[in-house]
N, C-alpha and C positions, 0 to 999 in steps of 0.2 A: 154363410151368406144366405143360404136358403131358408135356414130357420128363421132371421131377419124379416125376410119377404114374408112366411107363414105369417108371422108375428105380427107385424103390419098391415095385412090383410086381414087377421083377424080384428084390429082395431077401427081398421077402416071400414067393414063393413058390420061390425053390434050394432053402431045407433042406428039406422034407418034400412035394415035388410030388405024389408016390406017393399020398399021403393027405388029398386034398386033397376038400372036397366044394363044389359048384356049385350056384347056380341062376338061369336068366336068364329074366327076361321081359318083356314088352313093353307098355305101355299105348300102343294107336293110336289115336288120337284125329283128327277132326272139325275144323277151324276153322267157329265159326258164323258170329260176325263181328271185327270192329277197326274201331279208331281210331287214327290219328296227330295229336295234339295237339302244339304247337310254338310257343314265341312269341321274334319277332325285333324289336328295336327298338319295345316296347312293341304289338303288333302282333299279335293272336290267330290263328292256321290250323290248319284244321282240313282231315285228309287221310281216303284209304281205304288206306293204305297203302304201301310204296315201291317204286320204281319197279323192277320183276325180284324182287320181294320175295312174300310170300306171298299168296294172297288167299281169303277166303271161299271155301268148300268144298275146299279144298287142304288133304289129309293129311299127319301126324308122327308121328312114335312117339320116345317118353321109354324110351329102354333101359336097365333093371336091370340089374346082375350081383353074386350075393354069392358069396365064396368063403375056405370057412373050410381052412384048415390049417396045421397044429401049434400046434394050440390057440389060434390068431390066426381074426381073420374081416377082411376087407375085402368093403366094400358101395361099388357104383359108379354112377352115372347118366351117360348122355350124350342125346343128343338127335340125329333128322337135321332137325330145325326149322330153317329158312334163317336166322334173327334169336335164335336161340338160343345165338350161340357163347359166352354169358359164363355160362351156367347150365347146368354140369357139375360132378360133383361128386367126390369120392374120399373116404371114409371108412375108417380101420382102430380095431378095438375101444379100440384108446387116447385114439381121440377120443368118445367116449360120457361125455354126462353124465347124461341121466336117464330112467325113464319117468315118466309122469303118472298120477292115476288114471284114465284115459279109454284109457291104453295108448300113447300118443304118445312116439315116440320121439328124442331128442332128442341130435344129435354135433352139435360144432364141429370144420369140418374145417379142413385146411392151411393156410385164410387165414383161417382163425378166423372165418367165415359158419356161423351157424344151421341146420343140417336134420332138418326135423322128418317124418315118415310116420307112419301109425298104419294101422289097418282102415280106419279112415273119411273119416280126414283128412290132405292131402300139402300141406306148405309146404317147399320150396328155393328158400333165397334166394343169390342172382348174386352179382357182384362189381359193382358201382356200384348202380344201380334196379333191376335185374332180381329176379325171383321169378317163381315159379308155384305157385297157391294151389288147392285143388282139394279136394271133397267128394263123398265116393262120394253117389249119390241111389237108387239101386235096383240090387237083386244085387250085380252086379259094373260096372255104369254110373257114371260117374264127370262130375263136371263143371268143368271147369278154368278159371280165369282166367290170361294171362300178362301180366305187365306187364314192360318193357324200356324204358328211358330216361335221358336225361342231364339236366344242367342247365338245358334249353333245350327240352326235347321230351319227349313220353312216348307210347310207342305199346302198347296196348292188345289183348288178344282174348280171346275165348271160346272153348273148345272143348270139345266133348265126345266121353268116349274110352270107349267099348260094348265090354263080354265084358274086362275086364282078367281076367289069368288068376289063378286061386287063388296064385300061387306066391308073390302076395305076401303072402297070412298066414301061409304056409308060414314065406318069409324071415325076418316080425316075429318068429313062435313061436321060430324059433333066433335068434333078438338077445336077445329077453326071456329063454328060459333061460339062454342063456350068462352075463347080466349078475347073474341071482338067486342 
């Protein structure tokens, strides 16, 4: 999937690199806590999470990048979250269906998954269970839930990510003009 996104980003940005505009930033966030839930053979366990895996008070940051040229934009997330690899995203303006009245914005990307940002409000959703759901609470302080899991398990957390930078209403203001 990643070579995909390489691939298309190198397409999208040959014709017009000259005039291309940027902006990256970072929301770093907190783990406050987790769970791992899991049931085998009828059989409920319950965990703190896996073993070399992340734990309470261990830092991540959700990386942004928009980059509009020749009249295209692409909008990116990655993550360096150790249990994050399924919730990354890649978005270009042809994936955009709507905004809301609350300003929520709304693409389906490449595997046709939901992502939704606003001012106030971040849901990306994974490939299988994964998403990350998250409501700013004061200024620029943000409060996140992550959920990641399979048929069998679902492992859980909180975090919270202090000072995200302006760049993200920056970013929303050029998606929303571009689309009006």
């Amino acid at each position: 999937m990643r070579i995909i996104y390489a691939f298309s980003l190198i397409l999208f940005f040959t014709p017009n690199i000259m005039a291309a505009e940027e902006i990256d930033f970072s929301f770093n966030c907190k783990i406050l806590d987790q769970q791992l839930l899991g049931i085998t053979d009828g059989k409920s366990s319950r965990y703190n999470g896996y073993e070399g895996g992340t734990k309470v008070g261990d830092t991540f940051k959700l990386d942004f990048r928009y980059v509009r040229t020749g009249g295209k934009y692409f909008l990116q997330m990655t993550s360096d979250h150790k249990e994050l690899t399924t919730i990354s995203f890649a978005v270009f303006n042809s994936d955009f269906k709507n905004v809301d009245n609350d300003g929520l914005v709304l693409w389906k990307d490449s595997s046709d998954v939901s992502q939704r940002i606003s001012d106030n409000v971040i849901n990306l959703d994974g490939k299988g269970y994964s998403q990350i759901t998250g409501r700013r609470y004061y200024k620029n302080d943000w409060n996140l839930m992550l959920r990641l899991g399979s048929w069998d398990e679902i492992f859980i957390q909180t975090a919270n990510c202090m000072n995200v930078p302006r760049e993200l209403g920056i970013m929303l203001e050029k998606v929303r003009a571009y689309h009006k």
